[in-house]
C-alpha positions as CSV (number, residue, x, y, z in Angstrom):
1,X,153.6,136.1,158.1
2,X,153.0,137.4,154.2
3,X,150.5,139.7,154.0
4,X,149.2,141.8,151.5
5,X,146.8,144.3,150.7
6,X,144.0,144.1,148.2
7,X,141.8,147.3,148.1
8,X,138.2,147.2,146.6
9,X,137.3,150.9,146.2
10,X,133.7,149.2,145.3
11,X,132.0,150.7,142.4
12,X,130.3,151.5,138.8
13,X,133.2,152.3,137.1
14,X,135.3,150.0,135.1
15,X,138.6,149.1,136.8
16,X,141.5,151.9,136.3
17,X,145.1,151.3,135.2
18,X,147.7,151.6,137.6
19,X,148.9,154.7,137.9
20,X,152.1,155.3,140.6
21,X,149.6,155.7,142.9
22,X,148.1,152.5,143.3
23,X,149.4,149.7,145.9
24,X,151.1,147.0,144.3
25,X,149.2,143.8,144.5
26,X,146.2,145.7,144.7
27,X,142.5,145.8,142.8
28,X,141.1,148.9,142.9
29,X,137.3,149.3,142.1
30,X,135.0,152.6,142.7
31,X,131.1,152.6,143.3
32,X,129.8,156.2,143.1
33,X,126.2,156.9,142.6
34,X,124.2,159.7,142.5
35,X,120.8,159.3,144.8
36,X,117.5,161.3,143.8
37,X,116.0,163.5,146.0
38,X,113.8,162.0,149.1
39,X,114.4,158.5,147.4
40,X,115.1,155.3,149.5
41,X,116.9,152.8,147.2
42,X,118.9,149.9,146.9
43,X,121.8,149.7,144.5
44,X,124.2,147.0,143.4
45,X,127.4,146.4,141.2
46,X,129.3,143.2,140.0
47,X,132.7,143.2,140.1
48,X,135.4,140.2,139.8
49,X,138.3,140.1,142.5
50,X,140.8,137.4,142.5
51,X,141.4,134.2,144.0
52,X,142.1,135.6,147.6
53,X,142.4,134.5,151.4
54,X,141.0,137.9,153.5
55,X,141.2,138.2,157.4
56,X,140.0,142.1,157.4
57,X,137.9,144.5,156.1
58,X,137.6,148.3,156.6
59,X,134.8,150.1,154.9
60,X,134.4,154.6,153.8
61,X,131.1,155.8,152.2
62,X,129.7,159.1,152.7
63,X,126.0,160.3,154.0
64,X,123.1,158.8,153.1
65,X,124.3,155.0,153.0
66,X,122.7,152.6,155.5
67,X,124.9,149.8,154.8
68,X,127.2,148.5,152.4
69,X,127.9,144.6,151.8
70,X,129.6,142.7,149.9
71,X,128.6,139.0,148.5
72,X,130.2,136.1,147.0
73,X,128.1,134.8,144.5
74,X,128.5,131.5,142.3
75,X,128.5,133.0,139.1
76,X,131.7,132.5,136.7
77,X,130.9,135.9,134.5
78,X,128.9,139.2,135.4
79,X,125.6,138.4,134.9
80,X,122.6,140.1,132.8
81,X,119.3,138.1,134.0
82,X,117.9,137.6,137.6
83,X,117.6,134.2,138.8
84,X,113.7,134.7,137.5
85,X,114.8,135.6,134.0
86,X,114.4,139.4,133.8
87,X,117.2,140.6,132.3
88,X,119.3,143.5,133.7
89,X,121.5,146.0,132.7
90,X,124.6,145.0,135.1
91,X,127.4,147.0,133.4
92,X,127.4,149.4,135.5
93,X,125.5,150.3,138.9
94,X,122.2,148.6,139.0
95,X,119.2,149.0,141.3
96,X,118.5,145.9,143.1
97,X,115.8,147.4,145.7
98,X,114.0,143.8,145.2
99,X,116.9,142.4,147.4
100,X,120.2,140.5,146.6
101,X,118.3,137.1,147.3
102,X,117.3,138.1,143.4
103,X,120.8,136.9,142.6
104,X,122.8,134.0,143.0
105,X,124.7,135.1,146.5
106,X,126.3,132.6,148.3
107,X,128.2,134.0,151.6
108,X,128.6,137.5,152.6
109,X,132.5,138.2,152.8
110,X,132.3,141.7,154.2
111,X,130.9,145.1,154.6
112,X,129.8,147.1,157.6
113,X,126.9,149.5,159.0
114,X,129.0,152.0,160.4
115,X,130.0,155.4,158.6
116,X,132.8,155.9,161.5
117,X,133.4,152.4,163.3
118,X,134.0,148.9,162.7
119,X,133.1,147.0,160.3
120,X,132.0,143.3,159.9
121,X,135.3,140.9,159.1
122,X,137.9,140.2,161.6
123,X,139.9,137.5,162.2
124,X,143.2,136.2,164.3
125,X,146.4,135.6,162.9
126,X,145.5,132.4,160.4
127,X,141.7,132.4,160.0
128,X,141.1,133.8,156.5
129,X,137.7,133.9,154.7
130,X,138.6,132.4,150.8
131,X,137.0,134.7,147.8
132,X,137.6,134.9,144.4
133,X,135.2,135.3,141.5
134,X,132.2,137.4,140.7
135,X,131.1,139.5,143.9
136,X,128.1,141.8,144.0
137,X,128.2,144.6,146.1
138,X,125.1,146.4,147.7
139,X,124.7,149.4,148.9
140,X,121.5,150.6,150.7
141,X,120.8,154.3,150.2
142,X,118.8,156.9,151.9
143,X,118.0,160.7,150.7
144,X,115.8,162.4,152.8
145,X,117.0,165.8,151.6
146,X,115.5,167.8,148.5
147,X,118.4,167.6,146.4
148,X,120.3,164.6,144.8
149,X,122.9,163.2,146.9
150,X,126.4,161.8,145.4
151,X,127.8,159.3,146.8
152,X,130.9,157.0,147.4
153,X,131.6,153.6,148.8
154,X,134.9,151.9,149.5
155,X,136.4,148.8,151.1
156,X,139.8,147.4,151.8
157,X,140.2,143.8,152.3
158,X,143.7,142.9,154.0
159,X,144.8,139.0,152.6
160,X,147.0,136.6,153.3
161,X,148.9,134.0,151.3
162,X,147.2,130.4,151.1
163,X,150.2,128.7,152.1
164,X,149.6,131.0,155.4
165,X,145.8,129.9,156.2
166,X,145.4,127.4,159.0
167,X,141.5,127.1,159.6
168,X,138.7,128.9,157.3
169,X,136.7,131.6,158.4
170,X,133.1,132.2,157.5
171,X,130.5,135.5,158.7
172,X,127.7,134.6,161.1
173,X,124.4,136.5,159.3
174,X,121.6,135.3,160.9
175,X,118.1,136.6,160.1
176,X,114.9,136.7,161.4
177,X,112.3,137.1,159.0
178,X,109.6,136.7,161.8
179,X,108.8,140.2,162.8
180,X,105.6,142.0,164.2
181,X,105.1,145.4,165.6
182,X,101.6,146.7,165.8
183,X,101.0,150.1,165.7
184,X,101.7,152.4,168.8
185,X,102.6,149.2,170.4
186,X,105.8,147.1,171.8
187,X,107.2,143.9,170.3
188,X,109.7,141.4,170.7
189,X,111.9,139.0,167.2
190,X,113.1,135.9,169.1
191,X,114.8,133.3,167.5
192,X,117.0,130.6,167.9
193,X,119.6,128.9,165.3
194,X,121.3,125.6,165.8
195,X,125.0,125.1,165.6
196,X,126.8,122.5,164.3
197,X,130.2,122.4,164.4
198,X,132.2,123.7,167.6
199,X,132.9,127.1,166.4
200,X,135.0,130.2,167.9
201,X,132.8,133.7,167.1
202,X,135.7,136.3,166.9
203,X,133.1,139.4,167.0
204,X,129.2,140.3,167.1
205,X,126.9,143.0,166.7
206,X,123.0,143.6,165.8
207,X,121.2,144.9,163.4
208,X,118.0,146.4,163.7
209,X,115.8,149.5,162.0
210,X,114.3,152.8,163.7
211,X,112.1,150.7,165.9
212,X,115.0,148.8,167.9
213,X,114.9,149.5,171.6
214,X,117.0,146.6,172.4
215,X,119.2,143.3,171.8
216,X,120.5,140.9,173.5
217,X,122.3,137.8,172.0
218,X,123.3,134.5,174.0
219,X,124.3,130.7,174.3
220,X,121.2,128.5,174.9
221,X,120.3,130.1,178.5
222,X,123.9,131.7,179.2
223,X,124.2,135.2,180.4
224,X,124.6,137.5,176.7
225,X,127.7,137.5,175.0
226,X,126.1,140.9,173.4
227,X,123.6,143.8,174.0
228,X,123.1,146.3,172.0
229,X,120.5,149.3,173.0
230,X,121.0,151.5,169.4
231,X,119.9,150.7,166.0
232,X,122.6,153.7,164.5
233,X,126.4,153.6,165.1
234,X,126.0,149.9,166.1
235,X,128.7,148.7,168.9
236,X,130.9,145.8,167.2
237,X,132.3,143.4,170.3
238,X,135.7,141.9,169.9
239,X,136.0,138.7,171.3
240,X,139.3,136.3,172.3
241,X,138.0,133.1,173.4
242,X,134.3,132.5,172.8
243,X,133.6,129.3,171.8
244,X,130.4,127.2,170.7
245,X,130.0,124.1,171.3
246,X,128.2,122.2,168.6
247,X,124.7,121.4,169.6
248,X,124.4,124.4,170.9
249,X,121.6,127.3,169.8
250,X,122.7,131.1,168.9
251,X,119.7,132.9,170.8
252,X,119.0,136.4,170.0
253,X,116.4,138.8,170.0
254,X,115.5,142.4,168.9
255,X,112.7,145.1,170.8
256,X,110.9,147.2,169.1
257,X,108.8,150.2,169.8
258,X,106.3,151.4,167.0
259,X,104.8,155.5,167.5
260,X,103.1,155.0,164.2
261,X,99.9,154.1,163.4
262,X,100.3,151.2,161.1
263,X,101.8,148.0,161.8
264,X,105.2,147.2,161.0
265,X,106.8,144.0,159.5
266,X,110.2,142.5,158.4
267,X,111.6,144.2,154.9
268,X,114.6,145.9,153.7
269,X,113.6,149.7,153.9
270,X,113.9,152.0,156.4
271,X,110.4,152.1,157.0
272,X,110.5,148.3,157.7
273,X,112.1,146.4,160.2
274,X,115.3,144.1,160.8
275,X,116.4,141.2,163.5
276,X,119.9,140.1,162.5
277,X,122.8,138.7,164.5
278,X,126.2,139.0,162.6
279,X,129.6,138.5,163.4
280,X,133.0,136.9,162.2
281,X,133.5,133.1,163.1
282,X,135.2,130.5,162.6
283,X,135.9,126.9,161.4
284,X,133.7,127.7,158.3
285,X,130.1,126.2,158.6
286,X,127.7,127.3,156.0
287,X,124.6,125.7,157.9
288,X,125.7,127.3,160.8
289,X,126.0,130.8,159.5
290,X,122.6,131.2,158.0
291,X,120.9,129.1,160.3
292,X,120.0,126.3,158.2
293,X,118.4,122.9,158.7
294,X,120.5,119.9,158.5
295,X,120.0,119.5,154.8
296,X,121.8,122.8,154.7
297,X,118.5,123.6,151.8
298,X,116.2,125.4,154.0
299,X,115.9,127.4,157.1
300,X,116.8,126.2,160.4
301,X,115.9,127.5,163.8
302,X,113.0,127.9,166.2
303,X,111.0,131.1,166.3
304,X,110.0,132.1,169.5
305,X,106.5,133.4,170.1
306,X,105.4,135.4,173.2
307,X,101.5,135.1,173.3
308,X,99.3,132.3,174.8
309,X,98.2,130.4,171.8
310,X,99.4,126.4,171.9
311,X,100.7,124.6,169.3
312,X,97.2,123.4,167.9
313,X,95.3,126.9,167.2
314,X,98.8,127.7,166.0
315,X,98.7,124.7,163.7
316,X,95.1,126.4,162.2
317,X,96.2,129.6,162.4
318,X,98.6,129.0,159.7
319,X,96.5,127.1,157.8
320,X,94.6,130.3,157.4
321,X,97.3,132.3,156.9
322,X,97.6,131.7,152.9
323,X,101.0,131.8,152.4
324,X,101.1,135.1,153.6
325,X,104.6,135.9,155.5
326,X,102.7,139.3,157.6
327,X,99.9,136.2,158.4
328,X,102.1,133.5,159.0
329,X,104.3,136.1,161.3
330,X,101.8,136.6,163.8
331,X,100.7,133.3,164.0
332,X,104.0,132.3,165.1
333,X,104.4,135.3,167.5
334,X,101.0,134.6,169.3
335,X,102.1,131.3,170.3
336,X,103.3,130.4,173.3
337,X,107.3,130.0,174.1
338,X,107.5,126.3,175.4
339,X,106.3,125.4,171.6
340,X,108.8,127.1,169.4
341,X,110.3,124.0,168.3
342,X,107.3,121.7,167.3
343,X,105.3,124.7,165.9
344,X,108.7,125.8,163.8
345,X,109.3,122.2,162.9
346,X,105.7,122.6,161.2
347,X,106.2,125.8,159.6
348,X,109.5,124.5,157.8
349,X,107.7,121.6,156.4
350,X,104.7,123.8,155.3
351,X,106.9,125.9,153.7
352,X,108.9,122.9,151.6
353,X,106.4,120.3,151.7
354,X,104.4,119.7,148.0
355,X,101.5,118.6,150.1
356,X,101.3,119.7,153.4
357,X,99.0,117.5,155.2
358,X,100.1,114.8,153.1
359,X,103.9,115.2,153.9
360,X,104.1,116.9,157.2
361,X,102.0,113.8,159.4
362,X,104.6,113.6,162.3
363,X,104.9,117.7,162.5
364,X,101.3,118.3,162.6
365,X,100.7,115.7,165.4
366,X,103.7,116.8,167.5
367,X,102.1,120.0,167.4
368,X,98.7,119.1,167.6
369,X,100.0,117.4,170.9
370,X,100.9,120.7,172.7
């Protein structure tokens, strides 16, 4: 089989020339930033790659990044504006602490949250993951130290030829943005995301902040496929023959313990906290991967409370919430398990509905109903 090795060395500068010591057929890019003292900060740089089939990655950067990841987005040039018009300087490396969802990402294609292990793409022999264009890498950055802190990132993507490829790959990354961990207390992110194609997961592992005490991701009621007890130096599982069935749900959850005295919610800093189940799979299913409805336009998936509240005084609890995602998060997580689905099913259409209680009629008495 052809292979080939393109290197992204991801970063602010502007691409080299080949000198005699760069890899033929290979795109080097560098990503070096310097971090201000005790600053927590997320930073982000477009570069183009070529039309490409990758099947690995492996990812370098130095202290004081948290992760590094790399997106596909759908732009055809680098651009200067977010998707809510405020322009940017993008020519260089860009702080994007407001989150790539900012920008017009489509797929994450690789990246890792490990300093020393694995990282997140990994495929058999004729699975391939298909990028090309504009990418955006981002980097999340922590410097707890009193002095600035350089920095350097780097990825290798190993390809193979088109002609080569017999099935697409894709990257599971599921998230739950339901999370609620009161202060000094316990808590528990459950969630469940349909799938919808019979799928083969070729590796897994978690993702969680400070607070994670524990994981454990399943099929429907099977016995886990992966736990995971550490929020640093996160295990990645290598698996030969796990397949999904479509039909099936991906259930996963994350524990949390909180020795602060505020409460803690969902967010991208370190003081915040994450639920996400990621892993390499494949054939490609977009709605599948970020655990999408149908439609493949809006979230998918059931959250999973664990209080005592039905599906009714959850109903009016989010009618109460205003909008509010810390609100509408432990509304959800008061309610009882044995209504996930109706009470999600109303959530979603709350969410996309232009009237709710105009359009959402068969949610809101399914729910009212339990």
């Amino acid at each position: 089989m052809k292979r080939l090795v393109t290197i992204l060395v991801l970063g602010a500068a502007a691409c080299a020339d080949e000198s005699p010591s760069t890899p033929d057929n290979a795109l080097e890019l560098t990503m070096r930033a310097t971090i201000p003292a005790g600053t927590e900060v997320e930073y982000c740089k477009f570069v183009e790659i070529p039309d490409a089939w990758v099947t690995k990655d492996t990812v370098e950067f130095t202290a004081g990044s948290h992760h590094v990841l790399v997106y596909q987005t759908s732009y055809t040039t680098i651009p200067t504006a977010k998707e809510n018009g405020t322009v940017v300087d993008t020519s260089g490396v860009f702080d994007c602490s407001d989150g790539a969802t900012s920008w017009k990402v489509t797929k994450l294609i690789g990246g890792s949250q490990n300093r020393d292990g694995a990282a997140i793409l990994s495929f058999p022999d004729g699975i391939a993951l298909h990028v090309g264009g504009i990418a955006m890498i981002n980097v999340h950055y922590v410097n707890g130290s009193d002095a600035p802190l350089d920095t350097d990132v780097k990825i290798r993507f190993e390809t193979i030829a088109a002609e080569d490829v017999v099935q697409e790959g894709d990257i599971l990354f599921l998230y739950n943005p339901l999370i609620s961990v009161p202060a000094g207390g316990t808590a528990r992110a459950h969630m469940r995301c349909p799938v919808y194609a019979d799928i083969t997961i070729a590796n897994a592992q978690s993702h969680m902040h400070a607070r994670g005490t524990g994981y454990e991701a399943r099929v429907d009621t099977n016995a886990p496929f992966y736990t995971n007890s550490e929020w640093e130096s996160v295990p990645v599982k290598d698996y030969e023959n796990l397949t999904v069935k479509a039909g099936s749900t991906l259930d996963y959850y994350c524990d949390y313990r909180n020795t602060t005295g505020r409460g803690i919610y969902q967010g991208p800093r370190s003081t915040d906290e994450m639920c996400m189940l990621i892993g390499s799979y494949y054939p490609a299913d977009p709605r599948t991967a970020n655990c999408l409805d149908p439609s493949g336009k809006v979230p998918g998936g059931d959250w999973v409370g664990g209080g005592s509240a039905t599906c009714q005084a959850t109903l009016g609890c989010l009618q109460n919430a205003g909008g509010a995602l810390p609100a509408i998060t432990d509304c959800m997580l008061a309610a009882k398990p044995e209504v996930a689905a109706p009470a999600s099913a109303a959530l979603r259409c709350f969410m996309t509905a232009t009237n709710p209680l105009a359009d959402c009629g068969p949610q809101i008495q399914a729910c009212s109903a339990r």
